[in-house]
Jmol script that loads the backbone (N, CA, C; Angstrom):
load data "model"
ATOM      1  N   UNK A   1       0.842  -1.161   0.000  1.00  0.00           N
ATOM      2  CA  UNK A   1       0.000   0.000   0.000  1.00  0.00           C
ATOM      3  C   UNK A   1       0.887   1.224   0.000  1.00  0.00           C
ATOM      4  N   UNK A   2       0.606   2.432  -0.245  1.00  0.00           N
ATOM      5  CA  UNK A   2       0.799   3.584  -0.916  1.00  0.00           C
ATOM      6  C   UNK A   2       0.570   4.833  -0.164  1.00  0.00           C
ATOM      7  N   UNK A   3       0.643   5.674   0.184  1.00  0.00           N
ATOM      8  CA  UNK A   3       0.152   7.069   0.403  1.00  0.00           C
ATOM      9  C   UNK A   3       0.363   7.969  -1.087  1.00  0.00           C
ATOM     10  N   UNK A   4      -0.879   8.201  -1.655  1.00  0.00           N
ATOM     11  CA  UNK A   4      -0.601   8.744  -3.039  1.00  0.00           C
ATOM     12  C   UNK A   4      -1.772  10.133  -3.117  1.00  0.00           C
ATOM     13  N   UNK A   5      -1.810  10.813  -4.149  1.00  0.00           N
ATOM     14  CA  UNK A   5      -2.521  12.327  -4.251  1.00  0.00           C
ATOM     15  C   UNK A   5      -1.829  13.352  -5.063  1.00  0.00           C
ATOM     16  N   UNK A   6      -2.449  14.229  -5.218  1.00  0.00           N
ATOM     17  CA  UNK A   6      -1.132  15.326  -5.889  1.00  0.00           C
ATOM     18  C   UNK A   6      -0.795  16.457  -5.276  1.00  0.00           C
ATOM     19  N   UNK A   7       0.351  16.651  -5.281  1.00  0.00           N
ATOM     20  CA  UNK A   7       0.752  17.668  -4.062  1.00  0.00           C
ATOM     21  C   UNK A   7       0.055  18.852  -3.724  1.00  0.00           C
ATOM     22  N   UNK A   8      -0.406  19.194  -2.764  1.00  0.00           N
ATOM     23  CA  UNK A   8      -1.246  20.420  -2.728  1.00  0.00           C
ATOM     24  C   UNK A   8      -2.599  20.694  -2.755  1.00  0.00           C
ATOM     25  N   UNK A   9      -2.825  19.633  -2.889  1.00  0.00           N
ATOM     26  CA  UNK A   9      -4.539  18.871  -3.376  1.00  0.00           C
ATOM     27  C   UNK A   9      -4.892  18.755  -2.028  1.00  0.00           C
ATOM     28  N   UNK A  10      -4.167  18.135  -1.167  1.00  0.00           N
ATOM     29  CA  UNK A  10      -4.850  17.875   0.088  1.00  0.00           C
ATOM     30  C   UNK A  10      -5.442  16.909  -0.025  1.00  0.00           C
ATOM     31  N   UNK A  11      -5.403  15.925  -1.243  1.00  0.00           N
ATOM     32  CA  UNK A  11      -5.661  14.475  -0.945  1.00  0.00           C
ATOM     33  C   UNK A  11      -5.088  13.299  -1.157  1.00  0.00           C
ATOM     34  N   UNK A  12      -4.143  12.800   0.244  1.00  0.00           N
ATOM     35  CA  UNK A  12      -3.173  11.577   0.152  1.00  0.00           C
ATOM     36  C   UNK A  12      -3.754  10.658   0.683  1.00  0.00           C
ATOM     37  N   UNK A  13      -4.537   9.565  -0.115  1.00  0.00           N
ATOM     38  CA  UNK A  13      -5.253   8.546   0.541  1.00  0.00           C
ATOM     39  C   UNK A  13      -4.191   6.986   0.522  1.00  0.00           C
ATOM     40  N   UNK A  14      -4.385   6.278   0.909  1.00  0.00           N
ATOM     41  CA  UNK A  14      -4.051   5.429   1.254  1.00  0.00           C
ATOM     42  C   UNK A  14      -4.565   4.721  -0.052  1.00  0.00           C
ATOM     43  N   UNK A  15      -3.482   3.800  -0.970  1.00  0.00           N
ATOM     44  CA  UNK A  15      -4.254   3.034  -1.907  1.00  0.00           C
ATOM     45  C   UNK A  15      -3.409   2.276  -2.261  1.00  0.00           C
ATOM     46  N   UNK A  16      -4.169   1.221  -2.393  1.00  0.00           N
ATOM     47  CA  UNK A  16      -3.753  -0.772  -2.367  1.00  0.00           C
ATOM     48  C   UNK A  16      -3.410  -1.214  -3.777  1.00  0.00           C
ATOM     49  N   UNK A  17      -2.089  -1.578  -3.698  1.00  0.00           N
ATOM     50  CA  UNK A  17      -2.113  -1.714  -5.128  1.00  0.00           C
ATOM     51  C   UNK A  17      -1.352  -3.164  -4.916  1.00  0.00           C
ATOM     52  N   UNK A  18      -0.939  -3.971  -6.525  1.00  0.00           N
ATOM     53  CA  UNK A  18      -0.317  -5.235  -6.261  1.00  0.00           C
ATOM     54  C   UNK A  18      -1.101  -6.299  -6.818  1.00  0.00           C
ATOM     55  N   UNK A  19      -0.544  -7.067  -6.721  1.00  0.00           N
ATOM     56  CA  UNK A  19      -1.137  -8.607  -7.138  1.00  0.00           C
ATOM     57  C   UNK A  19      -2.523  -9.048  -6.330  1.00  0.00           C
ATOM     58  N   UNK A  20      -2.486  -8.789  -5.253  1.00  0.00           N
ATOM     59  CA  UNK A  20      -3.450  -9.083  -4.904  1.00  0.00           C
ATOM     60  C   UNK A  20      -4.768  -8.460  -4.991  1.00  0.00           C
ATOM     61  N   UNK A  21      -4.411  -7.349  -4.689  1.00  0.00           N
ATOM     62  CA  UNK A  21      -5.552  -6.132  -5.145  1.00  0.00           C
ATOM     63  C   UNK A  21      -6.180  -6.811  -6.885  1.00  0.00           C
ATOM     64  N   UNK A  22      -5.311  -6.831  -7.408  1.00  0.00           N
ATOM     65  CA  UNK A  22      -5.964  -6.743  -8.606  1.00  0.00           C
ATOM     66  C   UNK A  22      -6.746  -7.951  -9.006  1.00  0.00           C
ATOM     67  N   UNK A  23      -5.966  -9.771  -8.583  1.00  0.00           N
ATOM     68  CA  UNK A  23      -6.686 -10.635  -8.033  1.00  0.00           C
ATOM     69  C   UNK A  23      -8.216 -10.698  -7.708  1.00  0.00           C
ATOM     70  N   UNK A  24      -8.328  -9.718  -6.700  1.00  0.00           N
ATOM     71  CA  UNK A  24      -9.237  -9.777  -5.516  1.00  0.00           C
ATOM     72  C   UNK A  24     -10.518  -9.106  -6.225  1.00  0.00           C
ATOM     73  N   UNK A  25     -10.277  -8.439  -6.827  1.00  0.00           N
ATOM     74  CA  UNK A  25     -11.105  -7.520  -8.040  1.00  0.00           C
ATOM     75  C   UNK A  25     -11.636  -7.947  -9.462  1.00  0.00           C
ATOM     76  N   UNK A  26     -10.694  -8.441 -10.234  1.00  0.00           N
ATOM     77  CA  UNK A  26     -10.965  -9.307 -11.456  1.00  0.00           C
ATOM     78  C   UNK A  26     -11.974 -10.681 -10.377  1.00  0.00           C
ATOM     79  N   UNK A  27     -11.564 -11.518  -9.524  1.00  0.00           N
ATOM     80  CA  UNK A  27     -12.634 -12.287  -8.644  1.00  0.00           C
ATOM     81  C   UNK A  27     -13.518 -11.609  -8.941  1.00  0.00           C
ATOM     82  N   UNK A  28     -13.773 -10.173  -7.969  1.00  0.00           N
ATOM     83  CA  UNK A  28     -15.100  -9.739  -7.405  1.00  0.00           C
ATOM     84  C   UNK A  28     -16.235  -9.342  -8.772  1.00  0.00           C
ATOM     85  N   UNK A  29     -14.883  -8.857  -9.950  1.00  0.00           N
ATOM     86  CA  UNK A  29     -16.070  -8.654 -10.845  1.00  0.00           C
ATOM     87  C   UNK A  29     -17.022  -9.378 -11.974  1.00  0.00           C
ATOM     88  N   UNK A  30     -16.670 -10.722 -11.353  1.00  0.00           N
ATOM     89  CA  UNK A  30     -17.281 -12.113 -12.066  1.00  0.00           C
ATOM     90  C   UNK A  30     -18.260 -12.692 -10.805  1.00  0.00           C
ATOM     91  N   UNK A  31     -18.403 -12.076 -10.080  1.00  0.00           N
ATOM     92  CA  UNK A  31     -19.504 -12.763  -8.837  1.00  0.00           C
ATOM     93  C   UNK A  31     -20.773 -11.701  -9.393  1.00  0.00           C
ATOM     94  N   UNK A  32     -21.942 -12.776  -9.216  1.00  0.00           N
ATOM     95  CA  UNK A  32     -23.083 -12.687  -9.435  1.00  0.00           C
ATOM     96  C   UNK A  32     -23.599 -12.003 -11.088  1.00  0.00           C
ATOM     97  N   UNK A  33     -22.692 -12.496 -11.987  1.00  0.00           N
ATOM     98  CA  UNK A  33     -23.346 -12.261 -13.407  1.00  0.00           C
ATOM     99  C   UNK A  33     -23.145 -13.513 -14.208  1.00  0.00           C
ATOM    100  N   UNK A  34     -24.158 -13.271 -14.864  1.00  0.00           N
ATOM    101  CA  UNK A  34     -23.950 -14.215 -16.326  1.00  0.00           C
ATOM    102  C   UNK A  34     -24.469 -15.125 -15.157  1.00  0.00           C
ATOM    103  N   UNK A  35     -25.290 -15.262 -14.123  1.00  0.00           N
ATOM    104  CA  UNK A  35     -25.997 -16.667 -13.487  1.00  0.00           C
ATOM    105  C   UNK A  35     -24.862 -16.915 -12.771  1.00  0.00           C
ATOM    106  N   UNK A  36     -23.935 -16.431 -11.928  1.00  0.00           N
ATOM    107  CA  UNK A  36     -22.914 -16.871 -11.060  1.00  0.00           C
ATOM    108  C   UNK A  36     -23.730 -16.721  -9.611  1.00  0.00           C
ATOM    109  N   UNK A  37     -22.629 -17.379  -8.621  1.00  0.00           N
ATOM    110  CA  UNK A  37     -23.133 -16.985  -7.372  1.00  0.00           C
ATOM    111  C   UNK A  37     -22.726 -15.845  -6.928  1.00  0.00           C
ATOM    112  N   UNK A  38     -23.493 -15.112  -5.876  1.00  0.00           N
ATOM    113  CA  UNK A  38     -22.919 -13.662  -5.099  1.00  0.00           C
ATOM    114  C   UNK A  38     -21.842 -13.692  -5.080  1.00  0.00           C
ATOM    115  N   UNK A  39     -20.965 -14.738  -4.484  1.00  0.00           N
ATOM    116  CA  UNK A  39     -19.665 -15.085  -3.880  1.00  0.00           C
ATOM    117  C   UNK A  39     -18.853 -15.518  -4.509  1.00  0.00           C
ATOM    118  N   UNK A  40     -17.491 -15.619  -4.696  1.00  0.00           N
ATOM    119  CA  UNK A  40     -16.437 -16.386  -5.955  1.00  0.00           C
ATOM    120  C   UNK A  40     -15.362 -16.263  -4.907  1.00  0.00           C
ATOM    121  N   UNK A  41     -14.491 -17.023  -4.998  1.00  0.00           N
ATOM    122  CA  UNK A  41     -13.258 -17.524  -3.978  1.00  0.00           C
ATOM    123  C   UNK A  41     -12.539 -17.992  -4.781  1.00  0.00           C
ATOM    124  N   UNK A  42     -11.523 -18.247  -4.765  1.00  0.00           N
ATOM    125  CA  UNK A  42     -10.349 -18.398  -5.304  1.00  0.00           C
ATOM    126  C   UNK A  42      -9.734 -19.861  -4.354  1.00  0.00           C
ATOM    127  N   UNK A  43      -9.596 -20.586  -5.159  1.00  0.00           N
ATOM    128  CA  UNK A  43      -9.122 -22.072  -4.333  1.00  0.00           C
ATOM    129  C   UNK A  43      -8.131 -21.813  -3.226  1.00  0.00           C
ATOM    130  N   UNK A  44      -7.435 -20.945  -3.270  1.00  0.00           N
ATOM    131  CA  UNK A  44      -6.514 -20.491  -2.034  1.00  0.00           C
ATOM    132  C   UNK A  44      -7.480 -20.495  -0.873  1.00  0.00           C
ATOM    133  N   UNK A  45      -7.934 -19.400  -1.385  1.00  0.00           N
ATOM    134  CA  UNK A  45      -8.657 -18.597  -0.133  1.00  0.00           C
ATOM    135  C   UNK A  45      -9.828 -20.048   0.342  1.00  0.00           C
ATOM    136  N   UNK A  46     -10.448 -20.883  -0.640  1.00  0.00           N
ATOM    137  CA  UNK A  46     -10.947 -22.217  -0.428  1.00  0.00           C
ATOM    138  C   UNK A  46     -10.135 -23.083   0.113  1.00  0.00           C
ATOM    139  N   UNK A  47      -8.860 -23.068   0.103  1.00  0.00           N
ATOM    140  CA  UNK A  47      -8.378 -24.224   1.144  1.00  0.00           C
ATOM    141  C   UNK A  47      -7.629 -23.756   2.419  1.00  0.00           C
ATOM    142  N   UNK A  48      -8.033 -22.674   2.887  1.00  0.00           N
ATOM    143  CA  UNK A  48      -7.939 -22.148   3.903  1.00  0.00           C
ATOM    144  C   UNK A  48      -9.264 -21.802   4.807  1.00  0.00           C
ATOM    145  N   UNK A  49     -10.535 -22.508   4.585  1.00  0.00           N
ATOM    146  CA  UNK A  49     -11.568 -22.760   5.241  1.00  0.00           C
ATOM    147  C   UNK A  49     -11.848 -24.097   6.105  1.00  0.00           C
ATOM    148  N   UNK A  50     -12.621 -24.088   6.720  1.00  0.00           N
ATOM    149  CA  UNK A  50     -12.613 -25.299   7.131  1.00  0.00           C
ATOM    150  C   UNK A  50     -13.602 -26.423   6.102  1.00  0.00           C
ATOM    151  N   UNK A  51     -13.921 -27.077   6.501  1.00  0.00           N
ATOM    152  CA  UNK A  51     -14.613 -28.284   5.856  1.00  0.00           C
ATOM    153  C   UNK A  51     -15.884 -28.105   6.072  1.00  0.00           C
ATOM    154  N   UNK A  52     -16.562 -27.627   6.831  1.00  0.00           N
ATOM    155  CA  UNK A  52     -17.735 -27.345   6.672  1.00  0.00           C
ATOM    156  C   UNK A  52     -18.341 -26.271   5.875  1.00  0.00           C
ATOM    157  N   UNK A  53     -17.213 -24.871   6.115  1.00  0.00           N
ATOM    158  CA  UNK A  53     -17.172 -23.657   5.085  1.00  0.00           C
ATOM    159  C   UNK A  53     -17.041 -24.416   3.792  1.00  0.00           C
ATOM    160  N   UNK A  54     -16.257 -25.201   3.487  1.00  0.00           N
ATOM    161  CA  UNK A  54     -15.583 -25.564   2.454  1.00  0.00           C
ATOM    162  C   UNK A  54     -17.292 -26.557   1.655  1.00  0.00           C
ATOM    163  N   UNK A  55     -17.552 -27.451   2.688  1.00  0.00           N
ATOM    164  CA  UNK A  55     -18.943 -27.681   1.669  1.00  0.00           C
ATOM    165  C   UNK A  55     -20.289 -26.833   1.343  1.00  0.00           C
ATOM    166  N   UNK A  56     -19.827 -25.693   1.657  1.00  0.00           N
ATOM    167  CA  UNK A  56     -20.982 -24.818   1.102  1.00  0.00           C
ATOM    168  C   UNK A  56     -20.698 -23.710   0.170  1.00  0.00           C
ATOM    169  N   UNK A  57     -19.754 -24.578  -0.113  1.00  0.00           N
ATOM    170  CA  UNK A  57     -19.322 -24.013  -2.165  1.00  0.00           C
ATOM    171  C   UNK A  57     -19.407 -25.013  -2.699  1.00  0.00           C
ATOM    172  N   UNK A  58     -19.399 -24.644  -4.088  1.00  0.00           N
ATOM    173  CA  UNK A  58     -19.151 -25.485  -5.431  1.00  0.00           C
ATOM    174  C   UNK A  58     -18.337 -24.489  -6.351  1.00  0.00           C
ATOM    175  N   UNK A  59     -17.807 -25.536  -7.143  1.00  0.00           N
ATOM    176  CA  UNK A  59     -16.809 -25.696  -8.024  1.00  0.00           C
ATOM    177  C   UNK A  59     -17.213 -24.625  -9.825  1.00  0.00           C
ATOM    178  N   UNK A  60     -16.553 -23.523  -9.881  1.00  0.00           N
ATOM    179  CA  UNK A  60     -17.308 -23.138 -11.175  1.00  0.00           C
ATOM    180  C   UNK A  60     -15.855 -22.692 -11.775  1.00  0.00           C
ATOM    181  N   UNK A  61     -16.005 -23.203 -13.190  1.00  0.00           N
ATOM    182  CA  UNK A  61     -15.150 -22.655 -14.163  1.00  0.00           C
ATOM    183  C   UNK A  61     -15.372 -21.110 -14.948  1.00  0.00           C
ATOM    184  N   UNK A  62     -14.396 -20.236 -14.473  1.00  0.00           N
ATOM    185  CA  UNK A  62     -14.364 -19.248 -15.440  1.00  0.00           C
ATOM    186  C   UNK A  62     -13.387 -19.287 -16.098  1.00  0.00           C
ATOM    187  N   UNK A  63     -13.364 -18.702 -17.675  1.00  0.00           N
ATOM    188  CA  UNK A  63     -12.309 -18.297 -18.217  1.00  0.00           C
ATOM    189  C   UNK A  63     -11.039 -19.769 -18.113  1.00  0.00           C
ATOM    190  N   UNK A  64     -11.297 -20.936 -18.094  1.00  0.00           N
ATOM    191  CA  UNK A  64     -10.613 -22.079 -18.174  1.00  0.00           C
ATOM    192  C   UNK A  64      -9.761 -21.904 -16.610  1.00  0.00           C
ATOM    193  N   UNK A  65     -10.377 -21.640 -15.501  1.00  0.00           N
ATOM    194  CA  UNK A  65     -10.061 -21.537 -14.330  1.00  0.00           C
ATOM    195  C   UNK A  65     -10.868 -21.751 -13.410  1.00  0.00           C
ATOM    196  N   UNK A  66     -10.458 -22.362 -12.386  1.00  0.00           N
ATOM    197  CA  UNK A  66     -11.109 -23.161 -11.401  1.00  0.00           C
ATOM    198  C   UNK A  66     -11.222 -22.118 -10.221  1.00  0.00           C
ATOM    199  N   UNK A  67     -12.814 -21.746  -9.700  1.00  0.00           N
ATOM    200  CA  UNK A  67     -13.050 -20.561  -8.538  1.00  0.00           C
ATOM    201  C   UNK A  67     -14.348 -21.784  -8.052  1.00  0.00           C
ATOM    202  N   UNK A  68     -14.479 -20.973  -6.949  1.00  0.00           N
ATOM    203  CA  UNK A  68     -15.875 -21.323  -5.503  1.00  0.00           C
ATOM    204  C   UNK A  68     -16.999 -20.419  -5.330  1.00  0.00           C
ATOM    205  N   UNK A  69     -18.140 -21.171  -5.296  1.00  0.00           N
ATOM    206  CA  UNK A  69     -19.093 -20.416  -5.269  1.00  0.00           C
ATOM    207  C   UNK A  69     -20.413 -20.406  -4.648  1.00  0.00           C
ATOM    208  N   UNK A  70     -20.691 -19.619  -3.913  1.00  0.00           N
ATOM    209  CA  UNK A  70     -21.921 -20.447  -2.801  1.00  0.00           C
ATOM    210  C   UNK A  70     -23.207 -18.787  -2.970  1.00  0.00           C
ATOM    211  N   UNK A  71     -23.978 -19.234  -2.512  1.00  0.00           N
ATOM    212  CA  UNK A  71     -25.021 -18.496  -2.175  1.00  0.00           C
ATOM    213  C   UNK A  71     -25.067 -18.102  -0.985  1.00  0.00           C
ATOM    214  N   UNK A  72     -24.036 -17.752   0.021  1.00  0.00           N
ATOM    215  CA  UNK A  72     -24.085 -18.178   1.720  1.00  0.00           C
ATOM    216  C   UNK A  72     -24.599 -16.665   2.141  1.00  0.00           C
ATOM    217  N   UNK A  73     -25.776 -17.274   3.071  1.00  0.00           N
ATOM    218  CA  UNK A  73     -26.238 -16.071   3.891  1.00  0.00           C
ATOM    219  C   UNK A  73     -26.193 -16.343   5.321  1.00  0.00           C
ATOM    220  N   UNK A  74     -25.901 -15.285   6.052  1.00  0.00           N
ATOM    221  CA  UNK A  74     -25.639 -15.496   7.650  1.00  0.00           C
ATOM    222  C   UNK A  74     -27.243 -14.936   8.230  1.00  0.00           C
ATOM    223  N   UNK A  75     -27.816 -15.665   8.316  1.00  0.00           N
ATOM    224  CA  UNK A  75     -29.334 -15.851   8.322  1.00  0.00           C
ATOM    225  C   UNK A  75     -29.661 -14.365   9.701  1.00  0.00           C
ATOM    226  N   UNK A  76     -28.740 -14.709  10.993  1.00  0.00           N
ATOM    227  CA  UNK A  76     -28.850 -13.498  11.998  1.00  0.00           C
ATOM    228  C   UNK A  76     -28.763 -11.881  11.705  1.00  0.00           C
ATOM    229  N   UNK A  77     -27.612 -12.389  10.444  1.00  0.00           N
ATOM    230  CA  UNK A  77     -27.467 -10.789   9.628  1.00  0.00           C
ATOM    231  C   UNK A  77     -28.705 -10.765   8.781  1.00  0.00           C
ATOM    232  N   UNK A  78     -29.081 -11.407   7.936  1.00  0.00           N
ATOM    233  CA  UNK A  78     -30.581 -11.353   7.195  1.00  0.00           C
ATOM    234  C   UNK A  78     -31.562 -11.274   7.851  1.00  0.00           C
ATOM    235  N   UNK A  79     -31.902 -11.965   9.170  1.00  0.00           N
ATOM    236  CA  UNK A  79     -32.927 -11.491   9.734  1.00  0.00           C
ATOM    237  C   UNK A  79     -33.052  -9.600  10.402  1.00  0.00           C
ATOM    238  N   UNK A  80     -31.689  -9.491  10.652  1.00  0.00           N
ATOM    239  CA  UNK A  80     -31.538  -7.999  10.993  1.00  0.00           C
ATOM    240  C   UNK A  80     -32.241  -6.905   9.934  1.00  0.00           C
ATOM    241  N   UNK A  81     -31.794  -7.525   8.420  1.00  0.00           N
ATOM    242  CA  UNK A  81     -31.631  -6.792   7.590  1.00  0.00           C
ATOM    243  C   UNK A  81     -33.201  -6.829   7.175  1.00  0.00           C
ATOM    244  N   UNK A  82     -33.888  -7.754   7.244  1.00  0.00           N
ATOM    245  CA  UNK A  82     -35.308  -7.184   7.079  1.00  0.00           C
ATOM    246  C   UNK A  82     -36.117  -7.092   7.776  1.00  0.00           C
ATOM    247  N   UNK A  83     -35.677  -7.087   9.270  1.00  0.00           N
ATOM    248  CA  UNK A  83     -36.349  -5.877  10.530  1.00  0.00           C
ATOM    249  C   UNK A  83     -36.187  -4.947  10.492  1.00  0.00           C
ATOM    250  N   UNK A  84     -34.695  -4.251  10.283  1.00  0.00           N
ATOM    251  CA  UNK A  84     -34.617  -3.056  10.088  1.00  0.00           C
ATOM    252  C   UNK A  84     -34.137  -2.172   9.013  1.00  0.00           C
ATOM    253  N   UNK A  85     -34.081  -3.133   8.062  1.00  0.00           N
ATOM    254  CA  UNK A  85     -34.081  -1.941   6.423  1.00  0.00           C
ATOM    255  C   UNK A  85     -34.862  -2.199   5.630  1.00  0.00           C
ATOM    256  N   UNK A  86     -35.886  -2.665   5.708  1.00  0.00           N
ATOM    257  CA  UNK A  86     -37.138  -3.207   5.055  1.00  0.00           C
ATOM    258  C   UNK A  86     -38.049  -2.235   4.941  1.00  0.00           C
TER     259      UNK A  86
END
end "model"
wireframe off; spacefill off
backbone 0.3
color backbone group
């Protein structure tokens, strides 16, 4: 990460750059189109779950590459969310 802006501007924000960033993004912008799930994971980040996390994905090919993909909702946060933003 970075402290970047242009001098005098008065705005040096903090910004993430790198392999992973960009990773994490090309992921995020293939979740939920074209009939995908909300969620997309990256087999890394999938074999660093446990086994129970781990069976509530499935297996989807993009682009001749192997990602994870679940529909997972944390039901306590969903129930929140349509008591009080509904």
């Amino acid at each position: 990460m970075v402290q970047a802006g242009y001098s005098g501007s008065g705005l040096n924000d903090v910004i993430w750059m790198g392999d992973v960033v960009n990773s994490a993004c090309n992921i995020a912008s293939k979740a939920g189109r074209e009939g995908r799930s909300p969620i997309i994971i990256s087999s890394v980040l999938k074999s660093n779950l446990n086994e129970h996390n781990q069976g509530l994905l499935s297996s989807i090919i993009i682009d001749y590459s192997t990602y994870y993909g679940g529909n997972i909702i944390n039901t306590n946060m969903e129930d929140w969310y349509n008591k009080n933003c509904k």
